[in-house]
C-alpha positions in Angstrom: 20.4 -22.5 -37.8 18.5 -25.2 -35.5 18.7 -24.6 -31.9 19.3 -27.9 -30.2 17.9 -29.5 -27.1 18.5 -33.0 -25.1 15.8 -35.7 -24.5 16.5 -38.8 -22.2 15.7 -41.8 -23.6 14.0 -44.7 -21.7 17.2 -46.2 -21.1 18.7 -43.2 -20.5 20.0 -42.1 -23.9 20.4 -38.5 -24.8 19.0 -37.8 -28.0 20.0 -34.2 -29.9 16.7 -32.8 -31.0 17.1 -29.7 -33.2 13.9 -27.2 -33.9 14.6 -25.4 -37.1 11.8 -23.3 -36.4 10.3 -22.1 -32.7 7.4 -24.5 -31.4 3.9 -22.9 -31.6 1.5 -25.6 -30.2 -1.1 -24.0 -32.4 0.7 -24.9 -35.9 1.5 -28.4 -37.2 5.0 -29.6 -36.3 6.4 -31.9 -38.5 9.2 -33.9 -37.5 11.5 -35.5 -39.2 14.0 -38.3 -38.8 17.3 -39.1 -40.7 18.5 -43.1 -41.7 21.8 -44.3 -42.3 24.2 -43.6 -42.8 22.8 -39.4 -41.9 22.0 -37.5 -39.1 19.7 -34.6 -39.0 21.4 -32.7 -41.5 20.3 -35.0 -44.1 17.1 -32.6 -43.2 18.5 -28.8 -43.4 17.5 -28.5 -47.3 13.9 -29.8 -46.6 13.5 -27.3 -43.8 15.1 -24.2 -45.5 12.4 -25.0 -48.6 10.1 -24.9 -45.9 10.8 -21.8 -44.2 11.4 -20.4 -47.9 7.6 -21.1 -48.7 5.7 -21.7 -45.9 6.8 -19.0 -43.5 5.4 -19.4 -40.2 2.8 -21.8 -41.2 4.8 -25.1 -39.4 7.3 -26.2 -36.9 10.2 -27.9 -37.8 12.2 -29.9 -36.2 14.8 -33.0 -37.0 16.6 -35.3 -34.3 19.8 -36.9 -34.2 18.6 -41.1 -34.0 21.0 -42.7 -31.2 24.3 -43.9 -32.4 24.1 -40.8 -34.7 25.1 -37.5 -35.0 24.8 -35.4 -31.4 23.2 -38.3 -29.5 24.4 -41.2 -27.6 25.7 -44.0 -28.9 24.9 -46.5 -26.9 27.6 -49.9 -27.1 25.3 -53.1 -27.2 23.5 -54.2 -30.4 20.5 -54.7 -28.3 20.1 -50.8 -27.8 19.2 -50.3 -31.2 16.0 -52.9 -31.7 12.9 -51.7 -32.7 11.3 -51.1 -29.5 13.9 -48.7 -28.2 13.4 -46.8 -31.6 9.9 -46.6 -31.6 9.8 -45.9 -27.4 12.5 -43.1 -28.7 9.9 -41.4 -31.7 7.6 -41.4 -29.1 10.2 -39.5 -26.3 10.7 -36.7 -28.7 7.3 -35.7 -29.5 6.2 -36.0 -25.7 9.5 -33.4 -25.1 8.0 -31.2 -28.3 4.6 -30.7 -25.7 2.8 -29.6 -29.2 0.1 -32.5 -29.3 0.2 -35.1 -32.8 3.0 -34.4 -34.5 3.0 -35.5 -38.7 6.2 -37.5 -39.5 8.9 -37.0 -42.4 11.4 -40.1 -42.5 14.2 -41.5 -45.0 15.4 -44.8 -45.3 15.9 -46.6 -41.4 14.2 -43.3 -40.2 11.0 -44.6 -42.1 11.6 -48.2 -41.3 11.1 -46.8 -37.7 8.3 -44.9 -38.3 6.5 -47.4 -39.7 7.1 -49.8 -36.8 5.7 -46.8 -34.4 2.7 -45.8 -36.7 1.5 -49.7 -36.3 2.6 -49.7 -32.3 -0.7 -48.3 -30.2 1.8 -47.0 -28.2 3.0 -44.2 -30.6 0.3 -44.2 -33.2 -2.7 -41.7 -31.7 0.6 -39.3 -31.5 1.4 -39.3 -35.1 -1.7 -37.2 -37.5 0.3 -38.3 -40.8 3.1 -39.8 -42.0 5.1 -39.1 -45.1 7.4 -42.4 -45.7 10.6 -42.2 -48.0 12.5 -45.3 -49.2 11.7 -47.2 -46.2 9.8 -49.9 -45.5 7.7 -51.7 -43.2 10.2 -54.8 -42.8 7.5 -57.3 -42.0 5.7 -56.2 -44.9 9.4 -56.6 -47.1 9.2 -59.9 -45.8 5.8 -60.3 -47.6 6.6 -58.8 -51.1 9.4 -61.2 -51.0 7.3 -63.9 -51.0 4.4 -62.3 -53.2 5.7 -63.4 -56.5 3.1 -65.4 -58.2 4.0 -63.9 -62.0 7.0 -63.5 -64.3 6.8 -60.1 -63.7 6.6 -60.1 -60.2 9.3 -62.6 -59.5 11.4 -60.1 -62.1 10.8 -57.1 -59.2 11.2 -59.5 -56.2 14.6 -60.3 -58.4 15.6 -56.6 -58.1 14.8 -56.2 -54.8 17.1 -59.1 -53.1 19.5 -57.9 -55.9 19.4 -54.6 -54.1 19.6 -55.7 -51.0 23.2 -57.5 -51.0 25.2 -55.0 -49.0 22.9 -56.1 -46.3 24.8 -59.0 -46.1 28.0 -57.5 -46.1 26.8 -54.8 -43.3 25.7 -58.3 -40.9 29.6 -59.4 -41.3 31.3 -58.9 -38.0 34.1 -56.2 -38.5 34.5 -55.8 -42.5 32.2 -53.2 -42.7 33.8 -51.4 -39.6 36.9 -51.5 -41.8 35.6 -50.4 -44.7 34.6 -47.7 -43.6 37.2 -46.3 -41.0 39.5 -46.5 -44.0 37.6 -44.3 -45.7 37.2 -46.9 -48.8 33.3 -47.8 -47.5 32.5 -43.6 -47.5 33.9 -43.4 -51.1 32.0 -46.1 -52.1 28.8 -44.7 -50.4 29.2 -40.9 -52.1 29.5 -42.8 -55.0 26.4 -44.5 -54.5 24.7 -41.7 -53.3 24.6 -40.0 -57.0 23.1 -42.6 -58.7 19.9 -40.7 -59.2 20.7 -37.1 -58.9 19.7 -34.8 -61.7 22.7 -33.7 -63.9 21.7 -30.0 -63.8 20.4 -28.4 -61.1 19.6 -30.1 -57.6 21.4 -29.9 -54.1 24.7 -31.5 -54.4 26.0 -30.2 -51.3 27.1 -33.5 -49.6 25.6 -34.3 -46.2 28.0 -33.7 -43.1 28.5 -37.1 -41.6 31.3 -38.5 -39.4 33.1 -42.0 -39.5 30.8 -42.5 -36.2 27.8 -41.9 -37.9 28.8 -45.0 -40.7 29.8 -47.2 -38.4 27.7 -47.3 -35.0 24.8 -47.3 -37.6 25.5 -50.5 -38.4 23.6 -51.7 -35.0 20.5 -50.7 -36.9 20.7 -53.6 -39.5 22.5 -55.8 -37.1 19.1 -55.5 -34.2 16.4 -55.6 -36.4 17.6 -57.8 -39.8 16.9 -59.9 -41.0 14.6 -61.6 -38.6 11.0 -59.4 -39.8 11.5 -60.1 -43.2 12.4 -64.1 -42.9 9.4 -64.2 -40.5 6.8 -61.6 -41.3 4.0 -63.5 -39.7 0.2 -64.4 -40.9 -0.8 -61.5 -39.4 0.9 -57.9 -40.6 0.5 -54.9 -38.4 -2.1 -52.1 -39.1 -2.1 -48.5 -38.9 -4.8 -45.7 -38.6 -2.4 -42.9 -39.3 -2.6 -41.1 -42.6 0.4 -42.6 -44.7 1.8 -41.0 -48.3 4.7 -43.0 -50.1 7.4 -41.1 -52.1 8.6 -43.1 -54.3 11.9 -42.7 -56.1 11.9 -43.8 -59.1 15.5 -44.9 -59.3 16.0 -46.2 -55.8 18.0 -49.1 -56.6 18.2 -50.4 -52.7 14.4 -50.2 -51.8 12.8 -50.8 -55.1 9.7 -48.9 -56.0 7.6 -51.9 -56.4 8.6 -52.8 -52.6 7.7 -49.1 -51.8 4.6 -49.4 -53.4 3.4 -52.4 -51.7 4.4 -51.6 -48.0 2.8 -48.3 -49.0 -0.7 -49.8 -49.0 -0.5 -50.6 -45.3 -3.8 -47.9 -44.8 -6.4 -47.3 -45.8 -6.4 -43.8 -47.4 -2.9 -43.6 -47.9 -1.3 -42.6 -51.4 1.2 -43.4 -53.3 3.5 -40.5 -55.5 6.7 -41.8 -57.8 9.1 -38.8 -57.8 12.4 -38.7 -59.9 15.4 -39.2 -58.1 17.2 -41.6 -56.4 17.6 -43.3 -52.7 18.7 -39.9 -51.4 16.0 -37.7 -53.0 15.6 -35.6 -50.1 19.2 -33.9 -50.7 18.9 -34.2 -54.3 15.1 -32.9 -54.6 14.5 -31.2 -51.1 11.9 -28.4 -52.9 9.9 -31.8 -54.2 10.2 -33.4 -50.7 8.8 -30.2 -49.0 6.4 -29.4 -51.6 4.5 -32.9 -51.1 4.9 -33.2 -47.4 3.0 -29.4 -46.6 0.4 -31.0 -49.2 0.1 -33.9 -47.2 0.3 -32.3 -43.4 -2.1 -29.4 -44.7 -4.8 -32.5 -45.7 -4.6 -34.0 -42.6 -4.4 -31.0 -39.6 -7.4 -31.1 -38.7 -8.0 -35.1 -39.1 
């Protein structure tokens, strides 16, 4: 059971932060953060297979991003851009008091994290970063235009092919209607198997609310699709240590786009895992196992 604690936001946002284990400054603390449409329950497998094999050797703790979950959810659009998530990673690990803190994200959690790895703001906070099937979206907007082979065109193919309920999410109340009838969550847990091994695996579904669906929709509606129609000559760089899982059967952020935003440092790796887009319910020993192997490279960096 997490024990849960409040951190003000710069604009005054209360976000739920929940330490699964208690905070010893002198261990790594790795901290991990949820996407959409989850809050940071999305996270309770991953930290039980932690406690289960590394007893005592990290802290633990998830948060609740704003418009999710036990935090605020803020009304305007605006309140959800980049900046405000990045300035809100680096609230919660100033309020943690532990020094550098090594990241775990999934899907918009790692589209976040990726915009505060490459912010100097946030950066000499982070040691290491462990990025799940979420991408850099400036760096989307390059692998989108990186086709110069059949092949290649065939993955870029995939990848905007994927990316259709994008479209549908930037409609102005369908998706709210979708989903408050319940017809968008069935769709979604439907979704959500595609991946999943047949024997064996979590399968315990996520608690979510309607709430959590629906204000999450500001993410996509602040940030898209601007970075990835205008990426920019110049993409941002990184001095953290980054590893990429890579699902292998993510059909919404494609393994070749994983790969390639993957390869924003120098250092970083790259690891295909089986599963699908929600690997971390579906796989949370492989998640764990990877992400102690990772932190444990890079305490001391």
């Amino acid at each position: 059971m997490a024990t849960t604690s409040s951190v003000t936001a710069s604009d005054g946002a209360a976000l739920a932060v929940h330490r699964y284990t208690e905070l010893d400054a002198a261990r790594p603390t790795i901290l991990a953060i949820h996407g959409w449409p989850d809050n940071h329950h999305l996270w309770d497998p991953v930290a039980r297979e932690l406690e289960e094999r590394y007893a005592g050797r990290y802290n633990v703790v998830a948060y609740d991003v704003r418009g999710a979950g036990e935090s605020s959810r803020p009304a305007r659009r605006s309140d959800y851009a980049f900046a405000q998530l990045v300035s809100d990673i680096g609230a919660v690990i100033d309020s943690l008091g532990v020094g550098r803190v090594h990241l775990l994200a999934h899907d918009w959690g790692s589209i976040a994290a990726w915009a505060a790895v490459t912010d100097d703001a946030v950066m000499a906070k982070v040691a290491s970063f462990t990025s799940i099937s979420g991408p850099h979206l400036r760096y989307a907007g390059r692998f989108l235009r990186s086709a110069r082979t059949p092949r290649a065109v065939g993955q870029v193919a995939m990848q905007l092919l994927g990316s259709l309920y994008i479209a549908f999410f930037l409609c102005p109340g369908v998706p709210e209607l979708a989903f408050r009838s319940r017809i968008g969550v069935l769709v979604h847990r439907a979704l959500e198997r595609i991946g999943r091994p047949r024997t064996g695996g979590r399968r315990d579904p996520t608690p979510r609310s309607i709430g959590d669906y629906v204000t999450g929709l500001k993410l996509y509606r602040a940030n898209m699709p601007g970075p990835m129609l205008s990426p920019g000559p110049v993409l941002p760089q990184t001095t953290v240590a980054v590893q990429t899982l890579v699902p292998r059967r993510d059909v919404f952020v494609t393994p070749a786009l994983q790969r390639f935003t993957g390869s924003i440092p120098h250092g970083g790796r790259v690891i295909p895992i089986e599963g699908g887009h929600w690997v971390v319910t579906s796989r949370p020993e492989v998640i764990a196992e990877l992400t102690a192997e990772w932190v444990d490279r890079h305490v001391n960096a």
